[in-house]
N, C-alpha and C positions, 0 to 999 in steps of 0.2 A: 504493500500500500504506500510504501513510504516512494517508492520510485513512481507511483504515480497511474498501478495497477488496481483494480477492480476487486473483492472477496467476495463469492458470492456463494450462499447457503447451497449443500448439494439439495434440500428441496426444491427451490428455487431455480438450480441451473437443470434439474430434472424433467420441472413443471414447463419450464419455457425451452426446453432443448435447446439448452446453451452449455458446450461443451470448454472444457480448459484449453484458453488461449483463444478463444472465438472473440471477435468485436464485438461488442456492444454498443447501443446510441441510448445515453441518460442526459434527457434536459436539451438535446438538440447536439450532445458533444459523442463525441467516441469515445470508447473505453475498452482497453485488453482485462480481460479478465483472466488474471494471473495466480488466481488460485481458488478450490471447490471447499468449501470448510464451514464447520455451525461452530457458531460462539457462543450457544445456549440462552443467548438473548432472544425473548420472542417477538412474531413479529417484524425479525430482522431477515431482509433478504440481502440485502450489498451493502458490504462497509467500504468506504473510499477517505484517505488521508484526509485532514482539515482542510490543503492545501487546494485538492481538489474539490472538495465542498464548495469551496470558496468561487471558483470559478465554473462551478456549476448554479451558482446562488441560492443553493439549499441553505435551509433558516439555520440558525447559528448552532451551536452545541446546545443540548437540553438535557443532556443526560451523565451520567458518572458511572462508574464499573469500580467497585471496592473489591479488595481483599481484606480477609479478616485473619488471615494466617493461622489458621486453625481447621478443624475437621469439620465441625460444624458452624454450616455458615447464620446461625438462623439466630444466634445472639447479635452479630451487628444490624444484622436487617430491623431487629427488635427497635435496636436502638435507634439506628435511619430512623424507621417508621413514624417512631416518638419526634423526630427532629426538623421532619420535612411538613409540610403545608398537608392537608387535608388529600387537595386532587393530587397531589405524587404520588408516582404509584412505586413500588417496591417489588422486585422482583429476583426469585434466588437463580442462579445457574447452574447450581446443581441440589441435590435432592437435602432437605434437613436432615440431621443425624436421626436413627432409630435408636430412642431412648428403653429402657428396661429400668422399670420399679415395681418392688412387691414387698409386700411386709416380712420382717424377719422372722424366717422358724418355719420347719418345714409343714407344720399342719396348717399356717397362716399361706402359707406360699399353695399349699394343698386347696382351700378352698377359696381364697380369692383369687389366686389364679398369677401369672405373670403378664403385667401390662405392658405392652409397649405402645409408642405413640411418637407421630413428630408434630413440631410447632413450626407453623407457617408464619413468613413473615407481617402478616396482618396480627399476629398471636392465637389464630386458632389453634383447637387442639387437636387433631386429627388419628382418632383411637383403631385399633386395630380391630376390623372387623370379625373375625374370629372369635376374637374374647368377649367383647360385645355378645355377639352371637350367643355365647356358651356361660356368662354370669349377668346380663341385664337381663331383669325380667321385668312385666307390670303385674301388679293384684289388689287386690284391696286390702285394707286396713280399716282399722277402728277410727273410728274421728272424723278422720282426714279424708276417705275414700282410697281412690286407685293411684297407686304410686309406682313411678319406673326405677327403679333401684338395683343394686346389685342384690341377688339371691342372698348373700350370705348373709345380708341386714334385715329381713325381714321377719326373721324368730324373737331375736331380741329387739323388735319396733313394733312387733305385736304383741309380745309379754308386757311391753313398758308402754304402752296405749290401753293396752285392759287395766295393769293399775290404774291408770289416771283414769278411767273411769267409773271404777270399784272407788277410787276415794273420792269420786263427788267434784272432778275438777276438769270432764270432758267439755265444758262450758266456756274454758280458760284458753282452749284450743281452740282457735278459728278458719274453718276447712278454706273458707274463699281465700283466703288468703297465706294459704301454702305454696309457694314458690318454686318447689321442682327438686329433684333430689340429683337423677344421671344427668349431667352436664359437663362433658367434653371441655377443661377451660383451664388458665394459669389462675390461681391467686391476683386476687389483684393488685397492682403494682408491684410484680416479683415475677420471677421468670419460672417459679415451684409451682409442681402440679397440685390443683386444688383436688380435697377429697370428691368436691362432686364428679370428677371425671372418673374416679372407680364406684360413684353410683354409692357411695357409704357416707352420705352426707345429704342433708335436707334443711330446707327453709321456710318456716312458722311466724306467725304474726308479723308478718312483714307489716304493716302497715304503720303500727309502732316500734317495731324495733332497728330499725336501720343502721345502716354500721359507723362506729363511730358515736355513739348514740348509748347512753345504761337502757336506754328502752323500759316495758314493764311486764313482761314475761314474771307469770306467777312462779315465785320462789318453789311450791308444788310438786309444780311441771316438772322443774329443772331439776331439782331433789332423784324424782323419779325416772328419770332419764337418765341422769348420772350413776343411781343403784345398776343399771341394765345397761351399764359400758359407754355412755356416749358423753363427750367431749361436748362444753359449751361454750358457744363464744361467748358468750358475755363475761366470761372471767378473763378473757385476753385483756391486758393490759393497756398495751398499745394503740391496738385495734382493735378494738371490744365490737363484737359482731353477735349480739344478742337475737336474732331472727335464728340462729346457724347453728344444728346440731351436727356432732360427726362420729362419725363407730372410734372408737381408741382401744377396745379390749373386745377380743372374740372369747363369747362365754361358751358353753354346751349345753344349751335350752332345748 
């Protein structure tokens, strides 16, 4: 390119039967096309030096190609992402790394399974369908109604919803406003996978308790969620996320 040759994507020189070394006419000018090659940009069919741009009067540079010298590229995209304007778009050129989490110990690894997942540069979470497949499931529940969860939560979320109804405080719970439990996602503002992406985590009275927030999630509730293993946000200190239950101990119910 730098001598003033043409690059142009083998799909491209495929689609238009244009072979290496054939002339081309871009913009009214000529052009040798001096080599067949993808650069994983999408979108991209011929790359041509500045120099050339220049006298072909194509609009100026708009774009950037980072290296992040690392395996995975999907931390700087993160970060771009965060740094650039809304309509910029962000785009990987090669695939995010396949991440692997699962809880320690092998009867924990047994029934929830091993997750893997990659994160896309917008921060989706993008879960392996397999395991999906084989630990989400939907059912109903006390309270709340029908919930999509990982299977292994729903012993101990149906032991600890019948208490709370046996003591008088199914009233404390407000189904409309249960939030979702499986949700593919980071934590927010952190790059850690949240428990709703293994489906062992759920969200309650949202309407009052919003994170960042003591909220007023009856003491009760929380008592009795905590007896039957699950983790509350509202004791996070930092980020107190009172809406936000999450499995922390697999009992044998």
């Amino acid at each position: 390119m730098a001598k003033g040759y043409a690059a142009m994507s083998y799909g491209a020189a495929k689609r238009l039967g244009v072979p290496l070394g054939a002339k081309v006419t871009i913009a009214g000018a000529p052009l040798e096309v001096g080599a067949l090659a993808d650069t994983g940009l999408p979108d991209v069919d011929v790359v041509v030096s500045n120099d050339v741009a220049n006298t072909l009067s194509l609009p100026a540079p708009n774009a950037v190609v980072l290296s992040g010298g690392k395996d995975d590229p999907t931390p700087l995209a993160l970060g771009v992402r965060k740094a650039v304007a809304n309509s910029a778009r962000v785009d990987l050129l090669r695939s995010p790394a396949q991440h692997m989490t699962f809880f320690n110990g092998a009867d924990a690894k047994r029934r929830l399974g091993t997750l893997t997942y990659q994160v896309q540069p917008d921060g989706k979470v993008v879960v392996d369908a397999k395991w999906v497949a084989d630990f989400i499931v939907t059912q109903p529940v006390p309270i709340i109604g029908r919930m999509t969860c990982h299977r292994a939560l729903f012993p101990q979320l149906t032991k600890a919803l019948n208490e709370i109804v046996a003591a008088g405080l199914a009233d404390k719970i407000h189904p409309e406003q249960y939030q979702g439990c499986y949700w593919p996602k980071l934590i927010e503002d952190s790059d850690h996978l949240s428990m709703h992406a293994w489906g062992l985590a759920f969200d309650i009275n949202t309407g009052t308790n919003q994170r960042l927030t003591h909220g007023d999630m009856d003491p009760g509730v929380v008592a009795i969620f905590k007896k039957w293993g699950f983790r509350w946000g509202g004791d996070w200190k930092d980020t107190p996320d009172p809406m936000h239950f999450e499995l922390a101990a697999l009992l044998n119910v």
